[in-house]
N, C-alpha and C positions, 0 to 999 in steps of 0.2 A: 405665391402659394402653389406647390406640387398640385396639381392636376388629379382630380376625384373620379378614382375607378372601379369605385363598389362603395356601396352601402348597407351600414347595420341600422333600422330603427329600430327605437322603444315602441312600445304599444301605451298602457294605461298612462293618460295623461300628456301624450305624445300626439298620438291619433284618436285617442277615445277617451273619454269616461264614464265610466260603467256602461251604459248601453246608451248615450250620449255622445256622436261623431264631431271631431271638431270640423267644424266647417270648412271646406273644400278637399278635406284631405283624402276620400275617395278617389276623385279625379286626379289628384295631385299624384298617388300612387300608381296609376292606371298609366300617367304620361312618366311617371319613372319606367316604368315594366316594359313600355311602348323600346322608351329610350336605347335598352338591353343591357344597360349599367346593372350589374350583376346585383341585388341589396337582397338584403335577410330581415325581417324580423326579429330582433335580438331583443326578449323580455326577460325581465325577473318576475313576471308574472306566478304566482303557486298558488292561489286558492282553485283554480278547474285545470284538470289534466291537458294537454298540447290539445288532442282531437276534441276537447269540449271548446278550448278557445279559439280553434279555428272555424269551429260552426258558430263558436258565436260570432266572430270578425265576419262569415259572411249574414249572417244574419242580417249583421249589420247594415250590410250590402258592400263592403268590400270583394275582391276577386283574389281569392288565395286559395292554397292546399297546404298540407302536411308542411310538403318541404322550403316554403316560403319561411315557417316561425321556427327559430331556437329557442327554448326557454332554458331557466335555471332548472327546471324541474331536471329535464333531459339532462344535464350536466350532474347535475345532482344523481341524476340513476348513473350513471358515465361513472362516477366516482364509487358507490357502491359497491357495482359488480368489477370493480378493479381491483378494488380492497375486498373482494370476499364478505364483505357486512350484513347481515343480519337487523337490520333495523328498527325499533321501536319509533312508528312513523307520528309523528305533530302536524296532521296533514288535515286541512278539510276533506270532508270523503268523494266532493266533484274532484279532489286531486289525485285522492290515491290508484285511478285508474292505470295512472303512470306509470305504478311500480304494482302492479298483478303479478308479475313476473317472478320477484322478488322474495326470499324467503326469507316470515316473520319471526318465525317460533323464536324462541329462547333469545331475545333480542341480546346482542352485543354491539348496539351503538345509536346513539338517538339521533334523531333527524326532524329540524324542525323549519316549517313552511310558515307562512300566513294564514294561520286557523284563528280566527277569533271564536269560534262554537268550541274549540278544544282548547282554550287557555283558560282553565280553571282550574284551584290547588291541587284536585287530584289526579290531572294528568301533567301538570307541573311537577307535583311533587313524587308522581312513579318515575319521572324523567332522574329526576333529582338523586332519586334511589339509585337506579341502576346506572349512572354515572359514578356515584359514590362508592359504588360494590367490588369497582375494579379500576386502578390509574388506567388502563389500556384504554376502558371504553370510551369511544373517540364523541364527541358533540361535533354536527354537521349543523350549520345552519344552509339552507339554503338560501338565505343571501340575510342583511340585515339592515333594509333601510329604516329609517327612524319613523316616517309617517309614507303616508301616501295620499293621492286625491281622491277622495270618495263618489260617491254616486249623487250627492248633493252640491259637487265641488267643492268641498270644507275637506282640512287633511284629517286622518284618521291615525290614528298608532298602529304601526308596521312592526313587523314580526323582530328589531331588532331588541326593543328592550327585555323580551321575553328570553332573548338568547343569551341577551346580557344577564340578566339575572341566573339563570343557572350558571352562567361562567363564573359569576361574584358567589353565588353558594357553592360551588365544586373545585373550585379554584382550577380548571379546567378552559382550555382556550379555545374558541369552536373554529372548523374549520368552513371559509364558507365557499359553497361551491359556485354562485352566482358572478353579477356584478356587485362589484367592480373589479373582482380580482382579476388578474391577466390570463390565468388558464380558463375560466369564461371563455374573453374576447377571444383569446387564441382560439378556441374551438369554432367559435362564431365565422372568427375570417376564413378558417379551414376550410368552411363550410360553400364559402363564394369563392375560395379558390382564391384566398389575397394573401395568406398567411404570410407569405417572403414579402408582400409591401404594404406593411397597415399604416403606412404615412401616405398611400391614396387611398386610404379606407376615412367617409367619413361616417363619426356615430350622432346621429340627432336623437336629443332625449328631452325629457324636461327636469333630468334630477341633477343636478349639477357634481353629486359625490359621487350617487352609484353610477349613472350611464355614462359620466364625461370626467370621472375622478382616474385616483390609482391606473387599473390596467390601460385604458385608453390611453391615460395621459404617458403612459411607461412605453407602453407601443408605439408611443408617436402616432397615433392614428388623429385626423384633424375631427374637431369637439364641437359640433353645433348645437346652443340651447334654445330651446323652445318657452316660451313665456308663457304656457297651458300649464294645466295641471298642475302638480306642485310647484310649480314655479313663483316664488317670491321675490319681489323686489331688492334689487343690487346683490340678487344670489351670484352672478356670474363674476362679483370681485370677491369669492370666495374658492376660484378657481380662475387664475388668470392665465388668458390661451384660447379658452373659450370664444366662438361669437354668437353673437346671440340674433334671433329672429324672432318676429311675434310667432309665428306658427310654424307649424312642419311644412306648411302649403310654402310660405314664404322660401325657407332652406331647400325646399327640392326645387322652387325656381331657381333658385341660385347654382344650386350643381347644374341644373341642365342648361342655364345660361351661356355658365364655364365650358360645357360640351361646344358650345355654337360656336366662340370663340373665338 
């Protein structure tokens, strides 16, 4: 195995759920950072803006700032102001701090996060409208996993079926800016400065489609799955390549084993 020299982790389900730390992975994080192996925080997290989720991480009691986490959020505004969009945002309002920046008015293109407070027929169906009013108008998802691990550890439904249903009513393809796709990761490794070697880049996650699917697996970047969070049973013969750990604590002893070596 190429030798591991940076890392991307997940957050929800990875290292936390909801305000619920999985056990040892403070410390586990603390002797990655020590280490100096360069790693990111690489989430699909969208319901609270980046600086809401980093005071939550320390709240927690983790040790990070700004530039420790990537989200899709961020990738998400990255794509916006590239394409010039104007956005009718699907956002919970802890998210939309993100995009303050961003102007709303006369929305030409919808963008939809993980709002469960905002998935109801009539902000579905304004979406729906102004999708319909123009082929141009582009559908972003910000990423589209199917459920996620809730705050009681039971999965919940994730912002993907919602994105799918307007694509089935609009006949319209969404683009998504998150994981799993590869201009994500790309942006992510960019970010630790791996981007020319993401086969010593590893990602630990616990979703086997979004964190360790598609771009990672297209990157070659090496795919550690975590048994938290969404993690079900023989998910990891649903993507072969993968290894698996019970925990993030277990996968980061393993990279810095590999370091002693």
């Amino acid at each position: 195995m190429t030798a591991i020299k940076g890392v991307l982790i997940d957050l929800s389900g990875t290292v936390h759920i909801d305000s619920k730390v999985i056990p040892g992975a403070i410390d586990a994080i603390r002797r990655l950072r020590a280490s100096r192996i360069p790693f990111k925080f690489a989430t699909n997290t969208t319901k609270v803006s980046s600086s809401k989720l980093v005071r939550k991480l320390i709240h927690l009691g983790f040790e990070v700032d700004a530039k420790d986490v990537f989200t899709s959020l961020s990738a998400c505004k990255d794509m916006i102001q590239t394409r010039q969009l104007r956005p009718l945002l699907l956002m919970e309002d802890a998210a939309l701090e993100e995009f303050k920046e961003i102007e709303t008015s006369d929305p030409n293109a919808v963008v939809i996060g993980l709002a469960p407070s905002k998935f109801n027929y009539e902000n579905l169906n304004e979406a729906f409208r102004l999708l319909s009013s123009d082929a141009n108008v582009p559908l972003i998802a910000v990423h589209k996993a199917k459920y996620f691990a809730d705050n009681d550890e039971k999965l919940s439904l994730g912002p993907g079926g919602f994105v799918q249903a307007l694509e089935y009513a609009t006949g319209t393809t969404a683009t998504v800016a998150g994981k799993p796709t590869k201009d994500f990761f790309r942006l992510a490794l960019k970010q630790i400065h791996m981007e020319d070697k993401p086969e010593q880049v590893a990602m630990i996650g616990d979703d086997v489609q979004n964190d360790l699917g598609e771009g990672a697996e297209q990157l070659g970047m090496q795919r550690f799955l975590v048994k938290t969070g969404k993690y079900r049973e023989n998910d990891e013969k649903k993507n072969p390549g993968v290894k698996v750990f019970s925990s993030v604590v277990e996968a980061i002893d393993y990279i810095l084993e590999q370091q002693d070596s």
